[in-house]
N, C-alpha and C positions, 0 to 999 in steps of 0.2 A: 286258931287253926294254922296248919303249915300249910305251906304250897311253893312247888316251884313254876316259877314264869321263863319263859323262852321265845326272846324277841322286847328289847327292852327299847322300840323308838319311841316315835310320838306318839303314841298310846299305851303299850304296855308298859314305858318308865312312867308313866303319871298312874294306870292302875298300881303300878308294883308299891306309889307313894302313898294312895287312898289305902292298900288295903294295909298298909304299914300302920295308917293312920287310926286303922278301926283296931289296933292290937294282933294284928294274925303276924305272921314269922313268913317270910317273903325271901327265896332265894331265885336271883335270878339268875339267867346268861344270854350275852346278847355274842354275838362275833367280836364286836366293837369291846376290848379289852377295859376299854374307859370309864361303860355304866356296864359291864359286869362284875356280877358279887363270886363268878369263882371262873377258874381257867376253861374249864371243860366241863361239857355236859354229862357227864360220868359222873362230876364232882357236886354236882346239882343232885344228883340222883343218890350219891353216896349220903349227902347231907338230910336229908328227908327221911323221916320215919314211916316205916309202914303203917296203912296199906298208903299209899303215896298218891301223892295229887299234884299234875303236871296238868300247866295250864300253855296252852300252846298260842303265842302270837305272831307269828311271820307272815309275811306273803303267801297269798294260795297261789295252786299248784304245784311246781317243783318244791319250792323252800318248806313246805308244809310237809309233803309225803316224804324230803330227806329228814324231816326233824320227829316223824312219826315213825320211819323206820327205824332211828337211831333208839328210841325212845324203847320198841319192840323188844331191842335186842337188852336193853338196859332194865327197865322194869318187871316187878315182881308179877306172881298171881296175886290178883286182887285189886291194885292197883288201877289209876284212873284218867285219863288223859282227856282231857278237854282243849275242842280246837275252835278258838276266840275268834279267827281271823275271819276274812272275806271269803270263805272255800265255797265251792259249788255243793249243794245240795247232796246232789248225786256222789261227790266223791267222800260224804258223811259214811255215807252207805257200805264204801268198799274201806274207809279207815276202821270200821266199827268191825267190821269184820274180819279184819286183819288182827287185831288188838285180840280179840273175842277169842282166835284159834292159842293165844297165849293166855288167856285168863283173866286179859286185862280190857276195863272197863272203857267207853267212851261216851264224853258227853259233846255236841256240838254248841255251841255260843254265838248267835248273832249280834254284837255290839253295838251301840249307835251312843254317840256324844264326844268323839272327835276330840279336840282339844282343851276340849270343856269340861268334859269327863271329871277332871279332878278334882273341880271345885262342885259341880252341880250332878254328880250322878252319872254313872252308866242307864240305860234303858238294855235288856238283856232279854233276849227269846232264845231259850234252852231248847234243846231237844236230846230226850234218850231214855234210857229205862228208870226209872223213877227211883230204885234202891241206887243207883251212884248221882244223880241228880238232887234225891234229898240230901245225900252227904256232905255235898257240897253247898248246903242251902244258905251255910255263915260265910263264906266267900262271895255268894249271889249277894245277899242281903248287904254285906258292907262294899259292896260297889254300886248298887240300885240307889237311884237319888231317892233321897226322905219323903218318908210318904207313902200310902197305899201302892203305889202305881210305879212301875218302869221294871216289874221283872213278871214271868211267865213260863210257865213250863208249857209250850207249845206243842208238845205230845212227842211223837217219837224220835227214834235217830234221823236226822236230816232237816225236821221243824223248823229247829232253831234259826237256820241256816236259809231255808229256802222262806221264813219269816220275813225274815232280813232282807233279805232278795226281794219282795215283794214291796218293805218299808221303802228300799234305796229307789223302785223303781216312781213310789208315791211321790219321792221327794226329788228328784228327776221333773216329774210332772208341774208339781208347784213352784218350782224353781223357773222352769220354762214361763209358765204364767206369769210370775213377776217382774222378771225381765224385759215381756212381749210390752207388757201396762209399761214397765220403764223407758222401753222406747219410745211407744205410741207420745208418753207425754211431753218426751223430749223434743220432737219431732216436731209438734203444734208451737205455732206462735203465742196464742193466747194464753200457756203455762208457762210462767219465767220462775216456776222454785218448787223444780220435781222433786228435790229434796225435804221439801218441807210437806209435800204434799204426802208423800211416803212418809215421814215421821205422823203426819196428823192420823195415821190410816194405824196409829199401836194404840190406841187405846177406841172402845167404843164401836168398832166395825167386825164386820163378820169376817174379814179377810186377816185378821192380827191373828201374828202367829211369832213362832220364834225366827224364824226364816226373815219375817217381814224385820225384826229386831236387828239382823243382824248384815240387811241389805242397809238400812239407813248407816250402820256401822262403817260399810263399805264407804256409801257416799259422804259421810263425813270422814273419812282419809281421803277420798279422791271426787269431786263433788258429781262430776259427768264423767267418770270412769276415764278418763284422756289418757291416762300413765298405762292402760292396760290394754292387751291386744284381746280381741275379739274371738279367742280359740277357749275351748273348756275339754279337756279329756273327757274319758268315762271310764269308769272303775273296772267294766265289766259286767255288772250285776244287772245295770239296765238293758245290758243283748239277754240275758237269760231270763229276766222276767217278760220280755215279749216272746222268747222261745217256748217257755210253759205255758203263756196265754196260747201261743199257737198249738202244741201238742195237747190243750186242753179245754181248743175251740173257744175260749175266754176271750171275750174282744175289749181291747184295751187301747180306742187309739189317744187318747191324752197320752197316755205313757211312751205308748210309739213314735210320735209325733215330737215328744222333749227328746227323746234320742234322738231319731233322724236329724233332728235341731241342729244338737252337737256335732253332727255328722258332718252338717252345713257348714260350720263353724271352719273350718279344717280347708275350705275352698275359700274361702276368703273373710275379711276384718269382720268379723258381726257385732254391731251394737248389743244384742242383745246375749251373745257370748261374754260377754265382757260384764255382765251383771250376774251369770252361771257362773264365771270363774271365779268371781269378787265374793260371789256368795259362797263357793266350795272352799275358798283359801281360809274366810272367815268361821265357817264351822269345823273344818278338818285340817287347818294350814294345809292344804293340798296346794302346789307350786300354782304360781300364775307368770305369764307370759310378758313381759314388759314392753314394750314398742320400744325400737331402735331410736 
């Protein structure tokens, strides 16, 4: 299959290599002249055979709604735009509708596997109308890691998206959790090898997960986190999954609570920030903070 990609960083240049990888015809554009395959996004669009399939991955908010208005003005009827990135749920709703008054299709994509993605799979929560969603099913499936499991059509336009939102704010939560046990064991005299105590906890326990795999990760580059300051951003996603708990009376305080966390974090060094951000670097390269 063709497809054009738009937004080739640390995640859409490693999808644009997967899906190279499964045979499909891959044109992309980033701004960055360097890992782009053509000058202009015109020329992206020139190159695509109808009905055409743009796959959108920038920044939400502004970067998203300039690269879906260009997209408007550019594509045919029939045509199909899919937006991979981190967008708000809600602005699913007004993209799909915008696209819709031209004839052209939209599917939403909530992405999850970061830097990994290449090697081990996308996981993928779709949403939108199901004739431009099966079209795109050989695109889904050569990005879904092997095996039954990591893709979904989660029902309508916004699903996908507000899926995601839900995913990011789970993992918010477990993160928090990890961290907290990281300190508590740091803290005690009687544990001299948090580390290993964390490795013995991947195999056999109800707590093993990927997460747990890839804090030992952390700690074997850095064994007590020392090199790293105590601050961990938030993407975003974790303020809006406690705002839809709120507008829809869902009580969610684990999830509130890893927020708030981060929040903390920002006021002064946290131990326990410092294993959220060891752990975000390590499944998303998301930046981490280094002490002066």
């Amino acid at each position: 299959m063709q497809i054009g990609l738009v937004g080739l960083g640390k995640m859409g240049g490693n999808m644009r290599e997967r899906l190279r990888r499964a045979g499909h015809t891959v044109i992309g554009f980033d701004t960055n002249p360097a890992v782009s395959d053509v000058p202009h996004l015109s020329d992206l669009v020139d190159q695509l055979e109808g009905p055409r399939a743009v796959w959108v991955m920038v920044p939400a908010g502004g970067p998203t709604q300039e690269v879906i208005d260009r997209l408007a003005s550019l594509l045919k009827h029939d045509d199909v735009v899919v937006d991979g990135g981190n967008s708000r749920w809600t602005d699913d709703e007004k993209h799909a509708k915008e696209l819709a008054a031209r004839g052209i299709g939209f599917v939403d994509a909530g992405v999850s596997g970061g830097v990994w993605g290449l090697e081990h799979g996308y996981a993928l929560m779709v949403g939108g109308e199901k004739e431009y969603v099966e079209r795109l099913k050989p695109i889904f499936d050569a990005l879904k890691p092997d095996g039954p499991y990591g893709y979904v059509h989660a029902g309508k336009v916004g699903a996908g998206h507000f899926a995601k939102m839900v995913h990011n704010g789970i993992e918010y939560a477990m993160m928090q959790a990890y961290a907290e046990g990281w300190e508590l064991l740091e803290k005690v005299d009687s544990v001299d090898n948090v580390r290993e105590v964390f490795r013995s906890w991947q195999d056999g326990t109800v707590i093993r997960s990927w997460l747990l795999d890839l804090a030992v990760n952390a700690l074997d580059d850095d064994e007590h986190l020392r090199q790293l300051r105590g601050y961990a951003e938030d993407s975003g996603e974790g303020r809006w999954t406690v705002e839809a708990a709120i507008d829809n009376a869902v009580p969610l305080p684990a999830i509130t609570a890893s927020l708030f966390a981060r929040f903390a974090s920002r006021q002064e060094d946290s131990p326990q920030m410092k294993m959220v951000a060891a752990l975000r670097n390590q499944f998303g390269g998301h930046a981490v903070e280094k002490k002066a």
